[in-house]
C-alpha positions as a LaTeX table, in Angstrom:
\begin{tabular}{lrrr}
\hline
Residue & $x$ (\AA) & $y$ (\AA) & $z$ (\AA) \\
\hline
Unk1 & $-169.82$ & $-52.42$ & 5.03 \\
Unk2 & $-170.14$ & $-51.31$ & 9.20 \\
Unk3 & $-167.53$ & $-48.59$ & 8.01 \\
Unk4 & $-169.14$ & $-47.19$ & 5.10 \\
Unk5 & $-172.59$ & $-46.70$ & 6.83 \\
Unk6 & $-170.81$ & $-45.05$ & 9.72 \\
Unk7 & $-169.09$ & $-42.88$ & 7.14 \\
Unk8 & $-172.05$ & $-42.14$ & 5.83 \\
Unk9 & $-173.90$ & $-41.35$ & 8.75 \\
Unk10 & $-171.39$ & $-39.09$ & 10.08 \\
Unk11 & $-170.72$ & $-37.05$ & 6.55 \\
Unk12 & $-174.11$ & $-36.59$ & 6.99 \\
Unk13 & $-174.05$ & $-35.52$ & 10.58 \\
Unk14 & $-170.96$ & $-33.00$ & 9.87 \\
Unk15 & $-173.54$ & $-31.23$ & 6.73 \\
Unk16 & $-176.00$ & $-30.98$ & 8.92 \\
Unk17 & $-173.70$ & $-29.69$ & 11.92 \\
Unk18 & $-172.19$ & $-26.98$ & 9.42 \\
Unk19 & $-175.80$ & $-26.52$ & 7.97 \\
Unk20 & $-176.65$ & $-25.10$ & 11.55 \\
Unk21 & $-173.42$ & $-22.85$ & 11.98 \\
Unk22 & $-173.86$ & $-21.31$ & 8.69 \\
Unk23 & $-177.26$ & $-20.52$ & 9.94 \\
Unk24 & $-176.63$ & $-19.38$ & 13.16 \\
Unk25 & $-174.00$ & $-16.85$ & 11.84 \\
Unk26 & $-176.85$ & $-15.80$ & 9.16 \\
Unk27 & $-179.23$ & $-15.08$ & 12.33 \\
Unk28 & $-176.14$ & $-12.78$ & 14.16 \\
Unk29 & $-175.90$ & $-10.91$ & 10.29 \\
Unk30 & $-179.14$ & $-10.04$ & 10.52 \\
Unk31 & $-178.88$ & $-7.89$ & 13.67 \\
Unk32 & $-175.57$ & $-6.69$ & 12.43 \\
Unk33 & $-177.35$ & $-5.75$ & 9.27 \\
Unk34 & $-179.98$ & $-3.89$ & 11.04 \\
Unk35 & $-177.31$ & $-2.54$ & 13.45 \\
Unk36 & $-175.45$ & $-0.78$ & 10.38 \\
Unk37 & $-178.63$ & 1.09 & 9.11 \\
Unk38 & $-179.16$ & 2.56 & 12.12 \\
Unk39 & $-175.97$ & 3.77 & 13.04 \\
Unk40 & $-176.16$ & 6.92 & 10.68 \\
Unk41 & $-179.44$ & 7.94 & 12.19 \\
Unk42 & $-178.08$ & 7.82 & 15.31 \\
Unk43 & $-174.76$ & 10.11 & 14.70 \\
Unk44 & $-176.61$ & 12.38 & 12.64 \\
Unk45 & $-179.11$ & 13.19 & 15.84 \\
Unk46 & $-176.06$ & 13.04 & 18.47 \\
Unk47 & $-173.94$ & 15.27 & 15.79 \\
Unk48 & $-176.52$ & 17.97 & 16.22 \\
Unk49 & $-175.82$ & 17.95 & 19.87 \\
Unk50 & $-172.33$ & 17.20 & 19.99 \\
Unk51 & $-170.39$ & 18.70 & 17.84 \\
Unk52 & $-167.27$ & 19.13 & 19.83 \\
Unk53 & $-166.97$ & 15.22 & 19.67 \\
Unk54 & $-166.04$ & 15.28 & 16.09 \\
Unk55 & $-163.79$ & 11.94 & 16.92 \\
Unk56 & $-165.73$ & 9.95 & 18.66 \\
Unk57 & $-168.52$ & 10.09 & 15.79 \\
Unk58 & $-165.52$ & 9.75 & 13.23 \\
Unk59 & $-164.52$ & 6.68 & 15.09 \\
Unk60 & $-168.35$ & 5.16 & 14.99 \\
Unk61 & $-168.20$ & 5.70 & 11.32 \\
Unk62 & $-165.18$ & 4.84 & 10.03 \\
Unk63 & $-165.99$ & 1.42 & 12.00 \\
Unk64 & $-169.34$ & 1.05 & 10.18 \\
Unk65 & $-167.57$ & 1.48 & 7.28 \\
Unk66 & $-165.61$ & $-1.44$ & 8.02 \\
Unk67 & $-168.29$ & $-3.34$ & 8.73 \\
Unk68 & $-169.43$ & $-2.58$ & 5.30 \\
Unk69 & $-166.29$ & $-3.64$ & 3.66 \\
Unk70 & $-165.92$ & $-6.89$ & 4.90 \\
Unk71 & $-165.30$ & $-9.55$ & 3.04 \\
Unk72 & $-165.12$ & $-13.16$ & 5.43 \\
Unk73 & $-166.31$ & $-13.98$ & 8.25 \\
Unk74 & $-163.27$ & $-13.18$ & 10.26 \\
Unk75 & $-162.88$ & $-9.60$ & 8.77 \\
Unk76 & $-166.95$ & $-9.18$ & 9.52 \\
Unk77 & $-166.34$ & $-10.25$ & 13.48 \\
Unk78 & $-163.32$ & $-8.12$ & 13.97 \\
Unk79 & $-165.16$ & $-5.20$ & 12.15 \\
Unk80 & $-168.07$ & $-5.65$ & 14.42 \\
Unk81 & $-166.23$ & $-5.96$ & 17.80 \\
Unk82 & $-164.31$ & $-2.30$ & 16.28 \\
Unk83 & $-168.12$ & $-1.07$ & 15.46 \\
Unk84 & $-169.36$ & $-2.14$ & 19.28 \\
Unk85 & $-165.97$ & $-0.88$ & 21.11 \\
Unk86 & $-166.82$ & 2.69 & 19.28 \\
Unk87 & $-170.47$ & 2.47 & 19.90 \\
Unk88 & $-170.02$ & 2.32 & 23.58 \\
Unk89 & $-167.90$ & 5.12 & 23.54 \\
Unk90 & $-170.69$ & 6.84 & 20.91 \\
Unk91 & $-172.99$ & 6.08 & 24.42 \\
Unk92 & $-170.51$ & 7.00 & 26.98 \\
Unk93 & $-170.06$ & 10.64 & 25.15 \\
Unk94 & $-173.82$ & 10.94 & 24.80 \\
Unk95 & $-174.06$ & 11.04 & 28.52 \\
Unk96 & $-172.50$ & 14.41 & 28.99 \\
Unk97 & $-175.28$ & 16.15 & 26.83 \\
Unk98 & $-178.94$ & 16.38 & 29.19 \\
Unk99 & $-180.72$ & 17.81 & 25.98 \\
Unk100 & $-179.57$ & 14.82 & 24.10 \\
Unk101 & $-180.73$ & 12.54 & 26.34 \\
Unk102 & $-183.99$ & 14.46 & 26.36 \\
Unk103 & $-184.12$ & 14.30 & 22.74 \\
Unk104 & $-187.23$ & 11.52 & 21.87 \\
Unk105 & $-185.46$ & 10.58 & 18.34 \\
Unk106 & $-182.69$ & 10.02 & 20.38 \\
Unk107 & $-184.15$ & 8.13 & 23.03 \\
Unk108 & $-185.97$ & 6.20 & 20.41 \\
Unk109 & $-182.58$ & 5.37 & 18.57 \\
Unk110 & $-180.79$ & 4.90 & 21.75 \\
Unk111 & $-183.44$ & 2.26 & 22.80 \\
Unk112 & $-183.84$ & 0.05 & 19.22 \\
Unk113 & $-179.62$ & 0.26 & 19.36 \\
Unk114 & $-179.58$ & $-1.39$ & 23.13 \\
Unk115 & $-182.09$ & $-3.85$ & 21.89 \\
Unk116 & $-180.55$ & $-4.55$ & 19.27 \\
Unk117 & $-176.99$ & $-5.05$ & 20.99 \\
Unk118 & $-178.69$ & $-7.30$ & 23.44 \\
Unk119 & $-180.01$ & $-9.20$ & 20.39 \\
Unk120 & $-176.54$ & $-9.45$ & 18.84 \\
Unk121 & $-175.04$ & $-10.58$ & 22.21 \\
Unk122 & $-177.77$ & $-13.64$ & 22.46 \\
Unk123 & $-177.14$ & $-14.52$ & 18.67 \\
Unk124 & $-173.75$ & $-14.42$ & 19.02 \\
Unk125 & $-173.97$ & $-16.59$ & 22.13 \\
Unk126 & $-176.25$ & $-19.39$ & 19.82 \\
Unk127 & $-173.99$ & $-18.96$ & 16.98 \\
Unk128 & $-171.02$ & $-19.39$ & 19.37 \\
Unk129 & $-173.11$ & $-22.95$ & 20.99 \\
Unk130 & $-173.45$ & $-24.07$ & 17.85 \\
Unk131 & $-169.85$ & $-23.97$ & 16.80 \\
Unk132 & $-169.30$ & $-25.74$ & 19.59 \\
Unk133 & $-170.93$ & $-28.81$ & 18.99 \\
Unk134 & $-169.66$ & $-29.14$ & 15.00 \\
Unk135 & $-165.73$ & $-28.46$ & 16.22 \\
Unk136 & $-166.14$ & $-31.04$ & 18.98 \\
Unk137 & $-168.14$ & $-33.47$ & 16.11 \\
Unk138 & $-165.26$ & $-32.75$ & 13.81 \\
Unk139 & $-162.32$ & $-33.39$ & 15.85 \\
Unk140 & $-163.89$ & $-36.11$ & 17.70 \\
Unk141 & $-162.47$ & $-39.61$ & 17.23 \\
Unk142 & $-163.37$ & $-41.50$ & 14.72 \\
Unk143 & $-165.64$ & $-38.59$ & 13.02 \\
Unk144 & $-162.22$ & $-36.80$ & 12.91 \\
Unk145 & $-161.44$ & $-39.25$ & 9.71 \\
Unk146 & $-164.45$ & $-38.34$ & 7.79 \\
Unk147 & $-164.02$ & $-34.80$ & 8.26 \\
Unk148 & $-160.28$ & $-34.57$ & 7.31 \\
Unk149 & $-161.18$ & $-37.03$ & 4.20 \\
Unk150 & $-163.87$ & $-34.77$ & 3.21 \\
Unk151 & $-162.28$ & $-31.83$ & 4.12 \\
Unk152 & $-164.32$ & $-29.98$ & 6.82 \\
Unk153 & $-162.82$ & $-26.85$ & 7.75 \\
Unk154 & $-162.82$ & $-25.23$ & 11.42 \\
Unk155 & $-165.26$ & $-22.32$ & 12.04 \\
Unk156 & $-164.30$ & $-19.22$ & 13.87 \\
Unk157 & $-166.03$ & $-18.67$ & 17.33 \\
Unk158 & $-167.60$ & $-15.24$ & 17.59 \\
Unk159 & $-165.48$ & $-13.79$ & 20.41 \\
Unk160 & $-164.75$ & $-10.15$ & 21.76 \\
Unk161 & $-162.03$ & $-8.48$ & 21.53 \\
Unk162 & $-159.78$ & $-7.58$ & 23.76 \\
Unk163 & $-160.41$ & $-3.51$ & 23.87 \\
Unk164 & $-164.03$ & $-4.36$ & 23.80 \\
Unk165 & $-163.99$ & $-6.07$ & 27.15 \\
Unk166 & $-162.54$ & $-2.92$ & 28.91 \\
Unk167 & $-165.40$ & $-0.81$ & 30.40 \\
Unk168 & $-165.28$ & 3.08 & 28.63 \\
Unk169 & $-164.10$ & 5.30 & 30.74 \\
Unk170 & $-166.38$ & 8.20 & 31.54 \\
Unk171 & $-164.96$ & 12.15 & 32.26 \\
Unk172 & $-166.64$ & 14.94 & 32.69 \\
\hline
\end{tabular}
């Protein structure tokens, strides 16, 4: 009887666990949601100044497109650590252009982007927390039963990338 209640109570505990990761990866969407309609704004105002940098806005693009395309979770975190390596280089290349950064629309895009990024970085960081605590629940003894018997899978942490870690390199 002792083992059935237990069972019970830590099925229970394991929903609500995965409950909370599903959520917290719903709250990092969001920004990454909001992140993907403004992207185009913000090539089509540093297009007008930098035309030369046909690649780097190619790059920002065909990485939002990605974004847009994906299908799990794992394709949507590797799409988004591809969109935020080419977005930094979209900021690096912005540097080089004083009317740009002079621009209001762009200063205005620039600033709801970085906000936005910093927003992303915290959600990713609670989404990341919360992951945490169901994969140690999960694999912890004797809770490790009930979740094989029911058949609780792993989630994937939220992690960078390797490129993405590497600071842009600036040239003038």
């Amino acid at each position: 009887m002792c083992l059935l209640i237990y069972s019970a109570i830590t099925y229970n505990k394991l929903v609500a666990m995965r409950e909370n990761v599903d959520n917290a990866w719903a709250q990092i969407d969001v920004q990454l949601k909001r992140r993907y309609d403004l992207i185009p704004n913000f090539v089509e105002t540093v297009k007008g100044y930098a035309k030369h940098e046909n690649d780097t806005l190619v790059r920002v693009t065909e990485a939002r497109a990605s974004v847009g395309g994906a299908k799990t979770q794992h394709e949507a975190i590797e799409a988004n650590n591809q969109l935020s390596s080419a977005l930094s280089r979209l900021l690096i290349v912005s540097e080089k252009y004083p009317e740009l950064k002079a621009n209001t629309n762009f200063i205005a895009l620039q600033n709801e982007l970085t906000g936005l990024e910093h927003k992303i970085a915290f959600t990713r960081q609670s989404y990341n927390d919360t992951v945490l605590l169901y994969q140690r629940k999960k694999k912890s003894f004797p809770a490790n039963i009930v979740a094989r018997i029911f058949k609780f899978e792993d989630k994937e942490y939220f992690e960078v990338d390797e490129p993405s870690r590497e600071a842009p390199k600036v040239q003038f």
